[in-house]
MDAnalysis code that builds the backbone (N, CA, C; Angstrom):
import MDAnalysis as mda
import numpy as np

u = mda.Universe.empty(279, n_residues=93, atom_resindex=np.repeat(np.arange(93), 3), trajectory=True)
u.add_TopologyAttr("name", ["N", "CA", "C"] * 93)
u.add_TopologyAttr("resid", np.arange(1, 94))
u.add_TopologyAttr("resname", ["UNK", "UNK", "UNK", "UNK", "UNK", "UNK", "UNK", "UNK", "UNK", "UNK", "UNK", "UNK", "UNK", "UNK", "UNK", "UNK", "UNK", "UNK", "UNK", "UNK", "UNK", "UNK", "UNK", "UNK", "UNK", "UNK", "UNK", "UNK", "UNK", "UNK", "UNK", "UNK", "UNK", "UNK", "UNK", "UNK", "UNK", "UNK", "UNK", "UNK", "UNK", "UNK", "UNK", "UNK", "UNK", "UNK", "UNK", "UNK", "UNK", "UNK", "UNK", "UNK", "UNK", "UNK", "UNK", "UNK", "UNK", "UNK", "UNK", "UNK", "UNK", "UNK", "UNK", "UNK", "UNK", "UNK", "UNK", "UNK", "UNK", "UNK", "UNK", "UNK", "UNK", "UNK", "UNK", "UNK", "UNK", "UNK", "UNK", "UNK", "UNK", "UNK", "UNK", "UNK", "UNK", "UNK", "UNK", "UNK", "UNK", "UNK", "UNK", "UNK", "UNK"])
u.atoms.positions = np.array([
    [19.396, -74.698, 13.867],
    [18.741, -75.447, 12.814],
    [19.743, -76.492, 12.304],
    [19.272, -77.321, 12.107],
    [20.064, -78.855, 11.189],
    [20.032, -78.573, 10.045],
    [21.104, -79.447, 9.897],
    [21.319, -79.580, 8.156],
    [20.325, -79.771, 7.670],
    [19.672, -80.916, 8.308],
    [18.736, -81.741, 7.598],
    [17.457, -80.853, 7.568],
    [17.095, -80.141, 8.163],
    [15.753, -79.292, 8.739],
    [16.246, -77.780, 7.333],
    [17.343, -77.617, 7.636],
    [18.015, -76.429, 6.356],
    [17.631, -77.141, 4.939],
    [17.491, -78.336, 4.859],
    [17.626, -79.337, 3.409],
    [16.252, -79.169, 3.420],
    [15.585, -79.343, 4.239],
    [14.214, -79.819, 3.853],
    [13.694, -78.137, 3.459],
    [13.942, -77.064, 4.341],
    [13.436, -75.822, 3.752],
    [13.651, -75.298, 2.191],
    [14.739, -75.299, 2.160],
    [15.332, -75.116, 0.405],
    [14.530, -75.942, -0.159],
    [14.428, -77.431, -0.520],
    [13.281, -78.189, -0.991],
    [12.427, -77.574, -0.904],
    [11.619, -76.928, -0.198],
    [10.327, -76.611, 0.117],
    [10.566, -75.168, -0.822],
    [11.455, -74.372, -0.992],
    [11.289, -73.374, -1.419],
    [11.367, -73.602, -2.788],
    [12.499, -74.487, -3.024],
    [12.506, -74.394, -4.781],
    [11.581, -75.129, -5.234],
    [10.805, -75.966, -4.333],
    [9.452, -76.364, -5.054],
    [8.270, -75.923, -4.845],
    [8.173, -74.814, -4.286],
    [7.169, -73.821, -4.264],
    [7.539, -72.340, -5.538],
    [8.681, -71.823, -5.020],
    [8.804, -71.683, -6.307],
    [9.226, -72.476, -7.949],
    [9.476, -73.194, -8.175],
    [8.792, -74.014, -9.792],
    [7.341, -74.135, -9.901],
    [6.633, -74.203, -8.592],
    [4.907, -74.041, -9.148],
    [4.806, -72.386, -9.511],
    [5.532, -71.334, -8.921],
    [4.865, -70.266, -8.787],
    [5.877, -69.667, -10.519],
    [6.669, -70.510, -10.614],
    [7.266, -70.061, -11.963],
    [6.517, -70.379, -12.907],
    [5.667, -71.613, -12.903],
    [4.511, -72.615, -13.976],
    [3.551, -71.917, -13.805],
    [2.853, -70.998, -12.923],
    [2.002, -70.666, -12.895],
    [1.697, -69.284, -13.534],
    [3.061, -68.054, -13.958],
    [3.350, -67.310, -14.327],
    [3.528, -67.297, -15.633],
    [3.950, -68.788, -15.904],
    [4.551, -68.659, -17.626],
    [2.643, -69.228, -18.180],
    [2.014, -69.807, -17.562],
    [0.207, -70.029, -17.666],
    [0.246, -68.500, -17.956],
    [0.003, -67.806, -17.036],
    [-0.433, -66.570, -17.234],
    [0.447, -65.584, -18.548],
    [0.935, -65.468, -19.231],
    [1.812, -64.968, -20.086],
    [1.470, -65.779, -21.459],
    [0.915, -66.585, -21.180],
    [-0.160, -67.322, -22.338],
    [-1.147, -66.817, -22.884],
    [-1.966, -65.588, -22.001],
    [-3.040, -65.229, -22.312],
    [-3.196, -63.818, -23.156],
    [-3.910, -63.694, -23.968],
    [-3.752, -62.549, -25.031],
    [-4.296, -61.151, -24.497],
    [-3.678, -60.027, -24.790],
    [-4.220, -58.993, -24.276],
    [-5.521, -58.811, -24.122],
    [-5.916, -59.042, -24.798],
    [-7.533, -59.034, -24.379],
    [-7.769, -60.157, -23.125],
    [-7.399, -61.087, -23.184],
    [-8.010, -62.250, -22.141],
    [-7.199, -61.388, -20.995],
    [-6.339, -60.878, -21.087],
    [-5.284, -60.485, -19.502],
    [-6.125, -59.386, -18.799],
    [-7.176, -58.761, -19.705],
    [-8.408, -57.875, -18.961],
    [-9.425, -59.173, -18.314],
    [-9.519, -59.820, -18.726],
    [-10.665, -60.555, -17.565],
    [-10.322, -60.969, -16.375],
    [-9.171, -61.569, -16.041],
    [-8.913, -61.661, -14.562],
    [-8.984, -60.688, -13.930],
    [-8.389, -58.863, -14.243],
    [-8.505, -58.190, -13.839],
    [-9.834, -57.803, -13.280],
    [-11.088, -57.696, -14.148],
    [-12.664, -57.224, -13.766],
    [-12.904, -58.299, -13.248],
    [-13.114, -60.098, -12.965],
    [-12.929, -60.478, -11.748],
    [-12.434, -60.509, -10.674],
    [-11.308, -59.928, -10.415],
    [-10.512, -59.620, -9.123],
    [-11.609, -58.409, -8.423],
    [-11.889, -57.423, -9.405],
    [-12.919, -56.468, -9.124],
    [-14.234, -56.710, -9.011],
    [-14.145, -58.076, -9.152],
    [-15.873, -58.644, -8.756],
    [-16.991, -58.235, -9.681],
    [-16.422, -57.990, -11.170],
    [-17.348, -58.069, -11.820],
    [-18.100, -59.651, -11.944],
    [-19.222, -59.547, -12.974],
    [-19.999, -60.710, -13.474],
    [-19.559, -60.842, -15.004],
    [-19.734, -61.659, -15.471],
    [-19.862, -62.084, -16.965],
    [-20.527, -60.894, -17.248],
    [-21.491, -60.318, -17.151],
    [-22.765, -60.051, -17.866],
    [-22.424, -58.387, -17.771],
    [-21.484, -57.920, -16.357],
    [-20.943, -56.741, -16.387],
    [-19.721, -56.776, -17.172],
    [-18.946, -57.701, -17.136],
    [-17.118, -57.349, -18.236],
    [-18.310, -56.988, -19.541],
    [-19.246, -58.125, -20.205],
    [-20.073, -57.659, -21.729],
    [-20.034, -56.159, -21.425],
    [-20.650, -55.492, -21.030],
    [-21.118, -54.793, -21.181],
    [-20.225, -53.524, -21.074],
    [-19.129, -53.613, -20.202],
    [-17.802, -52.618, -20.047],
    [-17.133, -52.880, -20.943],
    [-17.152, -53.748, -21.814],
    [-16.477, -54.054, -23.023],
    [-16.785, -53.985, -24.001],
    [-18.142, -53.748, -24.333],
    [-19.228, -53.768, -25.082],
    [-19.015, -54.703, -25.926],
    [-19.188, -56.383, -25.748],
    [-18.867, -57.586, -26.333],
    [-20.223, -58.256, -25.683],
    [-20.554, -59.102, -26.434],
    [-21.868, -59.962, -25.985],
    [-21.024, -61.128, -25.077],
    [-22.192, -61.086, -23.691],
    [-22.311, -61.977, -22.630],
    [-21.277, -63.478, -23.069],
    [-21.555, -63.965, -24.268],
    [-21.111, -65.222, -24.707],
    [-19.763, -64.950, -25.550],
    [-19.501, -63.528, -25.854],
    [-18.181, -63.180, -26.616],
    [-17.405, -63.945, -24.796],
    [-17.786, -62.944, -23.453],
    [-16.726, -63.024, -22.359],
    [-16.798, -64.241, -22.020],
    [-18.156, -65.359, -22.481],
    [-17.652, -66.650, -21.680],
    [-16.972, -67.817, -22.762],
    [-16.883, -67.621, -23.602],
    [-15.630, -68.205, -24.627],
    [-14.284, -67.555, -24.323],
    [-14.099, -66.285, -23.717],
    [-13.054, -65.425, -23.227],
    [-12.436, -66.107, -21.929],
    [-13.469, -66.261, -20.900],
    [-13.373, -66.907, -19.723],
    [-12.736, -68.364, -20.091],
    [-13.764, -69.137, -21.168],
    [-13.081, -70.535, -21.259],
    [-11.826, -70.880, -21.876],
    [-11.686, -69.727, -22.325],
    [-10.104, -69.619, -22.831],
    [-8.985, -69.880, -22.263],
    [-9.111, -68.735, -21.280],
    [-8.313, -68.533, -20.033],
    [-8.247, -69.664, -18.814],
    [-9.576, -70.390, -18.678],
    [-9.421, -71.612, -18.078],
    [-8.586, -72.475, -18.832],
    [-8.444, -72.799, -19.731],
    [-8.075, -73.694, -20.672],
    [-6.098, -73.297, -20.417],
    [-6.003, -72.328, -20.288],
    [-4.533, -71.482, -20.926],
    [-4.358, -71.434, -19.597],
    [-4.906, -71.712, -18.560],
    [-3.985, -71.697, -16.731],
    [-3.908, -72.756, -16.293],
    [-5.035, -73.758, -17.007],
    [-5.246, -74.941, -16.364],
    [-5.984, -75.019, -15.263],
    [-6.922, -74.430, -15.378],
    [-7.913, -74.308, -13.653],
    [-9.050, -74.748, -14.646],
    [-10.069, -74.933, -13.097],
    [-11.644, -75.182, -13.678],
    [-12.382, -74.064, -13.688],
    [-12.214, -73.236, -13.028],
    [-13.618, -72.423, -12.295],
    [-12.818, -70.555, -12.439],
    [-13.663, -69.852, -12.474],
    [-13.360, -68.569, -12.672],
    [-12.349, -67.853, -11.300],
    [-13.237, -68.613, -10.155],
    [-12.216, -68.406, -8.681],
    [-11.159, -68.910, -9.012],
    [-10.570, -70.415, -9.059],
    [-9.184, -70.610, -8.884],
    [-8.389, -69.677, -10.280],
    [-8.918, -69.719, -11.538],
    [-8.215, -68.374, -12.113],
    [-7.381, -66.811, -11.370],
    [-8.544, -66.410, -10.397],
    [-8.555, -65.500, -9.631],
    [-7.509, -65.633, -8.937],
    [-7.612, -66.957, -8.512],
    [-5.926, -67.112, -7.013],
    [-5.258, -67.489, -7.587],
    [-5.043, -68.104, -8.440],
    [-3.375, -68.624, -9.120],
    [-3.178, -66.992, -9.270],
    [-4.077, -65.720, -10.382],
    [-3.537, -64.781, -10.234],
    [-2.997, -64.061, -8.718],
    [-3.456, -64.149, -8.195],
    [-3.434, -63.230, -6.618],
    [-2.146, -64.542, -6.102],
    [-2.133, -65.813, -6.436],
    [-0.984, -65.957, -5.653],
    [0.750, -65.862, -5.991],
    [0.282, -65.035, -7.354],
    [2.005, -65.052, -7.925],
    [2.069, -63.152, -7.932],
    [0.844, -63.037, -7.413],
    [1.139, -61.586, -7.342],
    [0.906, -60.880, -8.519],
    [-0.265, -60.942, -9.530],
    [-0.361, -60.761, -10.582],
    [-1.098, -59.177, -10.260],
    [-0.716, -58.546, -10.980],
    [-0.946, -56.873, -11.303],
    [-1.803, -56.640, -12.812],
    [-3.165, -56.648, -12.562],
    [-4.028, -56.554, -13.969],
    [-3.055, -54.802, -14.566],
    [-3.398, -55.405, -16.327],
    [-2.774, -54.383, -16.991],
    [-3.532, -53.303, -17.127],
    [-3.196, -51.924, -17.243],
    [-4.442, -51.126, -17.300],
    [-4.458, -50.685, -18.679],
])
């Protein structure tokens, strides 16, 4: 391997990890309660099932949900899901 080919990997690593560090300190934003909803989506719940395992109305979890979009910086309930799953996130029990 080259220097130069060695240079370019390190680059590649320390700037893969600084996203995966930004993406962790997102997640550590979110309040114990919100750190249960990624979890029952990873588990493939619905909105309408977290209400109800939580016993919170349908619209309590999607102000919950928009929270958490808001606090990771994603749009959609999936990419929530993989930023968690790609830093290796472990729902709290």
């Amino acid at each position: 391997m080259t220097s130069d080919e060695l240079e370019r990997l390190l680059d590649a690593r320390r700037s893969e990890r600084m996203v995966t560090d930004d993406m962790r300190r997102r997640l550590e934003l979110l309040t114990t309660r919100e750190r249960e909803i990624p979890g029952e989506l990873i588990d493939g719940h619905s909105v309408r099932e977290i209400s109800r395992i939580s016993v919170v109305s349908e619209a309590t979890v999607r102000t919950q949900v928009k929270s958490i979009l808001g606090k990771l910086e994603v749009s959609s309930q999936l990419a929530a899901v993989g930023l968690a799953h790609h830093v290796g996130w472990v729902r709290s029990s």
